[in-house]
The first five atom37 places (N, CA, C, CB, O) and aatype in JSON, in Angstrom:
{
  "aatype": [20, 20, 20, 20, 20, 20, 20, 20, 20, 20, 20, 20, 20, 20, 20, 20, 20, 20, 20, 20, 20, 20, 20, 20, 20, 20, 20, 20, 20, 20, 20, 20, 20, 20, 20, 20, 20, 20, 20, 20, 20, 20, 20, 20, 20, 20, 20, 20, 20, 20, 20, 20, 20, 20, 20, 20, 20, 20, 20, 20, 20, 20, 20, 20, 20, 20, 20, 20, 20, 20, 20, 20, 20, 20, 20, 20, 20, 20, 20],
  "atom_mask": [
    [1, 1, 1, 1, 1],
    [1, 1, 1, 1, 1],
    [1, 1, 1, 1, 1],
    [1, 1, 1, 1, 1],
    [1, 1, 1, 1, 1],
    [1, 1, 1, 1, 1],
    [1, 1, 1, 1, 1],
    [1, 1, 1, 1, 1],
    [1, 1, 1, 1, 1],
    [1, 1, 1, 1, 1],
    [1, 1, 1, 1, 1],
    [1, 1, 1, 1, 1],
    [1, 1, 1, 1, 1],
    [1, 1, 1, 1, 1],
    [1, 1, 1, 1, 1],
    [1, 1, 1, 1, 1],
    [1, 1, 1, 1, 1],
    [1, 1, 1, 1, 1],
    [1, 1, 1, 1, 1],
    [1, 1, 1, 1, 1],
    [1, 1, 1, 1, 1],
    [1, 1, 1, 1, 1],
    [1, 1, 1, 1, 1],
    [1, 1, 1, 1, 1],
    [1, 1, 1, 1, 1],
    [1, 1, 1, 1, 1],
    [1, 1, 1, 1, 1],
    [1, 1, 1, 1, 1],
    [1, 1, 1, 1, 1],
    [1, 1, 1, 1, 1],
    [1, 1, 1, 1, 1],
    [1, 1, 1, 1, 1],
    [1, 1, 1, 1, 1],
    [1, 1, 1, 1, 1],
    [1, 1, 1, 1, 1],
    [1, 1, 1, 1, 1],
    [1, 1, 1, 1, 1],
    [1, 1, 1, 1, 1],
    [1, 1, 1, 1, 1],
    [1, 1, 1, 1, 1],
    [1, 1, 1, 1, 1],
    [1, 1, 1, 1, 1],
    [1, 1, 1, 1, 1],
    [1, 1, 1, 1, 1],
    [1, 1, 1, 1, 1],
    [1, 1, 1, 1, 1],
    [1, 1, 1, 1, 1],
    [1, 1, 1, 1, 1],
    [1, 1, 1, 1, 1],
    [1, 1, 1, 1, 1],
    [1, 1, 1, 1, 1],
    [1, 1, 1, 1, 1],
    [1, 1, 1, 1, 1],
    [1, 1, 1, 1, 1],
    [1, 1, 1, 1, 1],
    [1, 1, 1, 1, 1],
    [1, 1, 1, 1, 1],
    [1, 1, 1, 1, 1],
    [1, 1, 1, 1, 1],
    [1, 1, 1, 1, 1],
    [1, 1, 1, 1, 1],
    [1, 1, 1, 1, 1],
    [1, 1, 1, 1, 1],
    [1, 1, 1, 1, 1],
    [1, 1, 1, 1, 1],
    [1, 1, 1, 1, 1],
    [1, 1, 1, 1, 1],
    [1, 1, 1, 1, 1],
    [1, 1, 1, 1, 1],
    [1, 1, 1, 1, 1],
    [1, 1, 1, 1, 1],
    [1, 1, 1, 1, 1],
    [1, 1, 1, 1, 1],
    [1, 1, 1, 1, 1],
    [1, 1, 1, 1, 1],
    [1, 1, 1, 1, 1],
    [1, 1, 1, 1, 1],
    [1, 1, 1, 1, 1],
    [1, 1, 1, 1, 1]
  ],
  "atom_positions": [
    [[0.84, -1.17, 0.0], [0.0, 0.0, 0.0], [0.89, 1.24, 0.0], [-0.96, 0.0, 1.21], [1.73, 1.48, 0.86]],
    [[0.62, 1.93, -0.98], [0.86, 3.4, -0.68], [0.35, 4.73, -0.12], [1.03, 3.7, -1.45], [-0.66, 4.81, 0.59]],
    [[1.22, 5.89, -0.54], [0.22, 6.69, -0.11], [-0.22, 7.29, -1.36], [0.62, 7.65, 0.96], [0.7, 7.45, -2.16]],
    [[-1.73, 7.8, -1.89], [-2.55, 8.35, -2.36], [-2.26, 10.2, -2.62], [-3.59, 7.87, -1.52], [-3.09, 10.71, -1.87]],
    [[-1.62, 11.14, -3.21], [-0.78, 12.03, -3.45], [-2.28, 12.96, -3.91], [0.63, 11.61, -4.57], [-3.4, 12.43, -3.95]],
    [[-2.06, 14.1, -4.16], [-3.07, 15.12, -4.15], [-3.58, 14.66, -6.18], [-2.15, 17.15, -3.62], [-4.72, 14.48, -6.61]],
    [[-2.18, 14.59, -7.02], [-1.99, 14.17, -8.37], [-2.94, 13.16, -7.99], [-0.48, 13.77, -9.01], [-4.07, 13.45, -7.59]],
    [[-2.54, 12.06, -8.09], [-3.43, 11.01, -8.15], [-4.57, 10.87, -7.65], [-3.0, 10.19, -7.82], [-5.31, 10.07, -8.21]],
    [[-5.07, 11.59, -6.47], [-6.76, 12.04, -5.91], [-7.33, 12.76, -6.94], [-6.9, 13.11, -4.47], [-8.52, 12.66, -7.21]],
    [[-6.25, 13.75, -7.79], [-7.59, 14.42, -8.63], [-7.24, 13.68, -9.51], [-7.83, 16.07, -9.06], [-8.13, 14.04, -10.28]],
    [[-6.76, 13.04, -10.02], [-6.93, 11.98, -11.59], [-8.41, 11.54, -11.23], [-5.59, 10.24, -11.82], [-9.48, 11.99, -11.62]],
    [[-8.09, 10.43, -10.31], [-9.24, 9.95, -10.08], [-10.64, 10.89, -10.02], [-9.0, 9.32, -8.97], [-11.69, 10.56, -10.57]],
    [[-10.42, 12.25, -9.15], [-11.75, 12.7, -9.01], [-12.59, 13.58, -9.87], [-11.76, 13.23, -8.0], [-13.74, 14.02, -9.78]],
    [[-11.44, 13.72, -10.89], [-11.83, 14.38, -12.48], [-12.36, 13.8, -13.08], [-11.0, 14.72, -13.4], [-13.16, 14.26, -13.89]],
    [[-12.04, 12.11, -12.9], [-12.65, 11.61, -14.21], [-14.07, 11.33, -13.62], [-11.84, 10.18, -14.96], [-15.07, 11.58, -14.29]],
    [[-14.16, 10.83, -12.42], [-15.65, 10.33, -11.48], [-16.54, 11.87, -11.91], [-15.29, 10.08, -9.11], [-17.59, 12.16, -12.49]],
    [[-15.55, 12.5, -11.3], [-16.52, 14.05, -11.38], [-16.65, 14.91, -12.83], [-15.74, 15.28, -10.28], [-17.29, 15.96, -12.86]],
    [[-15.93, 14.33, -14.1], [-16.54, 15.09, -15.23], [-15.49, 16.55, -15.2], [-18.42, 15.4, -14.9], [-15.7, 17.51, -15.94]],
    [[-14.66, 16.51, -14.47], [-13.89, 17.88, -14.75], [-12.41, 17.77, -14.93], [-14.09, 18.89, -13.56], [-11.94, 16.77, -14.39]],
    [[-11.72, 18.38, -15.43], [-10.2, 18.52, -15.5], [-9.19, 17.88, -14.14], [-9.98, 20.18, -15.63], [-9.37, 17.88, -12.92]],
    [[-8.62, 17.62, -14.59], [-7.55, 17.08, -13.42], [-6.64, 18.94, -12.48], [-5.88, 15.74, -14.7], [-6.2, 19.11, -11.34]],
    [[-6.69, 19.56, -13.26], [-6.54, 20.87, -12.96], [-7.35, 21.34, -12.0], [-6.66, 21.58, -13.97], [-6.91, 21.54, -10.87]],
    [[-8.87, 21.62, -12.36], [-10.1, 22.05, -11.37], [-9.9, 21.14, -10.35], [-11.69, 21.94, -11.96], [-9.63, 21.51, -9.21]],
    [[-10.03, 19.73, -10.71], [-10.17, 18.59, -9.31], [-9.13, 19.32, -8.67], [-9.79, 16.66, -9.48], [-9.49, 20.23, -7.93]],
    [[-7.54, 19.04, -8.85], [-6.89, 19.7, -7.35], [-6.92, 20.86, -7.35], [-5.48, 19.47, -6.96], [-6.41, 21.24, -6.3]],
    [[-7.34, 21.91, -8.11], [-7.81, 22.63, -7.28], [-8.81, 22.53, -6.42], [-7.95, 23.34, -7.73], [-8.6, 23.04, -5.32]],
    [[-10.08, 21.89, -6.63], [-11.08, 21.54, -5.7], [-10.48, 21.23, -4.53], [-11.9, 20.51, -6.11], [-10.87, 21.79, -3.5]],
    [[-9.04, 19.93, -4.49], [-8.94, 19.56, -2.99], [-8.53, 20.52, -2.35], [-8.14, 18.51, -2.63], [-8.99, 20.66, -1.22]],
    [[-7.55, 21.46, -2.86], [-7.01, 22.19, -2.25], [-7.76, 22.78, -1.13], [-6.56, 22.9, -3.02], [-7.74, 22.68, 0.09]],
    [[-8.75, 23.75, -2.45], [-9.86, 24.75, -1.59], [-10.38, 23.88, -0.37], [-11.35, 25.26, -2.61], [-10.43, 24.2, 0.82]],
    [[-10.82, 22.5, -1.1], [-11.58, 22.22, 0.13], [-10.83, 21.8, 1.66], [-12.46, 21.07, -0.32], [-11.38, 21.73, 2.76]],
    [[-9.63, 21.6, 1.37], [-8.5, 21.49, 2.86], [-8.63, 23.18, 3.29], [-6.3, 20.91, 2.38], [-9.02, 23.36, 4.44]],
    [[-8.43, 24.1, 2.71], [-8.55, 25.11, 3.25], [-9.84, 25.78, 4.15], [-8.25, 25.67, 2.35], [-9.86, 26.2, 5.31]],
    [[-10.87, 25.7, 3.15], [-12.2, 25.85, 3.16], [-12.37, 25.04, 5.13], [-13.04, 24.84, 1.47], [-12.84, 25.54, 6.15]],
    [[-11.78, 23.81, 4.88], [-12.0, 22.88, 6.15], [-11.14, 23.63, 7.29], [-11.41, 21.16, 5.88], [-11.78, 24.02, 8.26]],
    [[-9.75, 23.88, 7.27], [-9.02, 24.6, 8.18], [-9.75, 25.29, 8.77], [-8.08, 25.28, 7.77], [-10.14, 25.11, 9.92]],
    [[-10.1, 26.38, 7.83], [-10.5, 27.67, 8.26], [-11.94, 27.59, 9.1], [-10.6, 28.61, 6.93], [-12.06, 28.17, 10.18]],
    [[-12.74, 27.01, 8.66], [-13.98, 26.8, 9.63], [-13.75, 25.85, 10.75], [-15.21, 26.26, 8.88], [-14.42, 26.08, 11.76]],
    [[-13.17, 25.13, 10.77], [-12.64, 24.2, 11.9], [-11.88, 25.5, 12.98], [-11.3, 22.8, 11.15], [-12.04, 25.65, 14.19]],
    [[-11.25, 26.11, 12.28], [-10.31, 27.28, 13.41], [-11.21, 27.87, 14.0], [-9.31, 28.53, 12.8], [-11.49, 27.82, 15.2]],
    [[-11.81, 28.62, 12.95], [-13.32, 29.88, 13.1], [-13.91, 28.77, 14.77], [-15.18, 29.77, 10.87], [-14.56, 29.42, 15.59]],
    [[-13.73, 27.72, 15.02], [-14.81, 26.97, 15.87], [-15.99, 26.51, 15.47], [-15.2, 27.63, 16.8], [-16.86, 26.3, 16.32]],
    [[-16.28, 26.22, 13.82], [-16.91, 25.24, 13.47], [-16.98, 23.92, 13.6], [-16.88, 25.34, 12.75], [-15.86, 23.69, 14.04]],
    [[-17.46, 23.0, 13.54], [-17.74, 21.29, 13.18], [-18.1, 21.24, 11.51], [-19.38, 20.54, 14.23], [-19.01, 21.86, 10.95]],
    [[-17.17, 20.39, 10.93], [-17.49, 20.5, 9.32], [-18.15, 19.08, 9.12], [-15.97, 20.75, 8.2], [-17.45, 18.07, 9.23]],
    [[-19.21, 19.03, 8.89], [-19.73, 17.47, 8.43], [-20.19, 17.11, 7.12], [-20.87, 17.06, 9.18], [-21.04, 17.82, 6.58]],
    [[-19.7, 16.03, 6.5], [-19.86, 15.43, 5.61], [-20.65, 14.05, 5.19], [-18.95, 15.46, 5.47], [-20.03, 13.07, 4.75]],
    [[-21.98, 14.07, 5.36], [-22.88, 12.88, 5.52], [-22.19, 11.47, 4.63], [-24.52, 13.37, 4.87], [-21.74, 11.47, 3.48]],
    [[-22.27, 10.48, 5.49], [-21.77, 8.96, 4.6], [-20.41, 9.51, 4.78], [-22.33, 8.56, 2.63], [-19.86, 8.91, 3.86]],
    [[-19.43, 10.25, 5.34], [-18.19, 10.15, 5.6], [-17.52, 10.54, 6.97], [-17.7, 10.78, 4.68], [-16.71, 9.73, 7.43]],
    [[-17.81, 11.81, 7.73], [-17.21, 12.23, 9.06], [-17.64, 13.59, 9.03], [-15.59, 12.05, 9.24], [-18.35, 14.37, 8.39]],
    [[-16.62, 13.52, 10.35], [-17.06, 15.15, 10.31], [-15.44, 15.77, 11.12], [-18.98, 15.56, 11.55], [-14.76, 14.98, 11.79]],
    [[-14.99, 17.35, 10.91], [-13.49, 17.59, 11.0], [-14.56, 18.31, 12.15], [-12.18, 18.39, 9.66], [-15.71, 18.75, 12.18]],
    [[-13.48, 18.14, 13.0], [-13.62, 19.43, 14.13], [-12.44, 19.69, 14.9], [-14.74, 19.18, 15.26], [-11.6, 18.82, 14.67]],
    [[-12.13, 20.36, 15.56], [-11.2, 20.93, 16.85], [-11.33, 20.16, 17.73], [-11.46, 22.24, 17.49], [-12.46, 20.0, 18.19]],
    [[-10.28, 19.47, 18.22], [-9.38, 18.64, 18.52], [-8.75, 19.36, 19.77], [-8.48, 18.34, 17.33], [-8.85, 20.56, 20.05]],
    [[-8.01, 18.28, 20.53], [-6.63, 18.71, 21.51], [-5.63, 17.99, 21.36], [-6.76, 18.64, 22.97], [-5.91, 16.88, 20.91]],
    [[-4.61, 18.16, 21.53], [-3.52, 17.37, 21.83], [-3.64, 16.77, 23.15], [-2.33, 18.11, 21.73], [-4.63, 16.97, 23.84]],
    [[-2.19, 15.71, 23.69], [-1.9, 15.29, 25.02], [-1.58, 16.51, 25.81], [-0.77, 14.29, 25.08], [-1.72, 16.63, 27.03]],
    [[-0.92, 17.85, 24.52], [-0.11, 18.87, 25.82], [-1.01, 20.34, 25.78], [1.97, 19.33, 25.34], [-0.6, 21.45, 26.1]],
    [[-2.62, 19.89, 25.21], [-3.18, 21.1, 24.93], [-3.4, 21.64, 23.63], [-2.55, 21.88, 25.48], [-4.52, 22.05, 23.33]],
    [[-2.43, 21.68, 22.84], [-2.14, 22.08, 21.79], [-3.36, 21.57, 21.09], [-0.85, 21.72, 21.38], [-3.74, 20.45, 21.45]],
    [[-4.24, 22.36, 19.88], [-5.18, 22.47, 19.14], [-4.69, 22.11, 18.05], [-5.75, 23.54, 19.14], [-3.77, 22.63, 17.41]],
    [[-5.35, 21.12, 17.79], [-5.29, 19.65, 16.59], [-6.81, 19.84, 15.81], [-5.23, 17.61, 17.62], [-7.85, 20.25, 16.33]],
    [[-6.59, 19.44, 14.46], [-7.7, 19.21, 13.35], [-8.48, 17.39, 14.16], [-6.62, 19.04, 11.21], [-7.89, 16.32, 14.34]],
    [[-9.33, 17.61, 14.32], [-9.4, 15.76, 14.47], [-10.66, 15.51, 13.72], [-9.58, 15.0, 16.3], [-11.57, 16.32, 13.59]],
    [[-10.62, 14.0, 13.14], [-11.65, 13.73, 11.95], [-12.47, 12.45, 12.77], [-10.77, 13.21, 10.2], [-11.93, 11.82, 13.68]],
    [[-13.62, 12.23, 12.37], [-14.26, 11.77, 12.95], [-15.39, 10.86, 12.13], [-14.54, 12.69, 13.68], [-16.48, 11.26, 11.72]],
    [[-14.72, 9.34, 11.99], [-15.69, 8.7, 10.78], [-16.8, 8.47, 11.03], [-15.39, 7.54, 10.24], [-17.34, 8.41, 12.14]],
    [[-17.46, 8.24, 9.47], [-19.1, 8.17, 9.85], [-19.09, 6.48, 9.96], [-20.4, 8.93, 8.38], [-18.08, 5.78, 9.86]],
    [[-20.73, 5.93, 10.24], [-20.83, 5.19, 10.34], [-20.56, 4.05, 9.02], [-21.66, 5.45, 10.93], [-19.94, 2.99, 9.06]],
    [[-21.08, 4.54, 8.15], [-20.73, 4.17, 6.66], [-19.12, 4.0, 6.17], [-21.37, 5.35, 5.75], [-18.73, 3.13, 5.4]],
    [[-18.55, 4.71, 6.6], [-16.81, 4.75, 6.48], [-16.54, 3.6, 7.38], [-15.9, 6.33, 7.11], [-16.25, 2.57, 6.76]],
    [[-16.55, 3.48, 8.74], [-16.64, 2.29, 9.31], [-16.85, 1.28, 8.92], [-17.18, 2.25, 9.95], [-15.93, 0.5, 9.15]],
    [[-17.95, 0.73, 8.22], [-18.2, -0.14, 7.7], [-17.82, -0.74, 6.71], [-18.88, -0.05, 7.66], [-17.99, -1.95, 6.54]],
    [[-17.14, 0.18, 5.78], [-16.34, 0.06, 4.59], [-14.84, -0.31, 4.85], [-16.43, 1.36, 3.84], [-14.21, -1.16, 4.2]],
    [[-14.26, 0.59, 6.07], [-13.11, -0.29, 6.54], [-13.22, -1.68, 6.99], [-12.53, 0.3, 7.54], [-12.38, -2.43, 6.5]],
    [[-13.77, -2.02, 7.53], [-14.05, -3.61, 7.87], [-13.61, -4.64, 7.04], [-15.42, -3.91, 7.94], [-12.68, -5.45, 7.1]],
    [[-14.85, -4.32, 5.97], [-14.88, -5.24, 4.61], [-13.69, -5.97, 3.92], [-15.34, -4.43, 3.56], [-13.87, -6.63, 2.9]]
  ]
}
């Protein structure tokens, strides 16, 4: 197993999604940002059939992104 690179997420999510491999990472991009930033702001970002990002702690305090799978993601790891 490897790891899965931003290139190769949008290959894949251009062709599923009908758009350029260009737009796709741009899409991820925005959307890591898009996620930061409302996660900081003190949002909860949820994504139905996948998780949800929210604010987090560390062991020493320190403010961490933490993700949080859905039930459906669960289930798919199993398999």
């Amino acid at each position: 197993m490897g790891v899965v690179n931003p290139e190769k997420l949008s290959i894949d999510m251009a062709f599923h999604a009908r758009m350029t491999s260009g737009q796709a990472e741009d899409a991820i991009r925005v959307f890591g940002e898009l996620v930061t930033r409302a996660v900081a702001d003190g949002h909860t970002v949820e994504l139905p059939a996948f998780g949800k990002f929210e604010l987090g702690k560390r062991g020493n305090g320190e403010p961490a992104l933490r993700f949080v799978q859905s039930n459906s993601v669960r289930k798919a790891l199993k398999s």
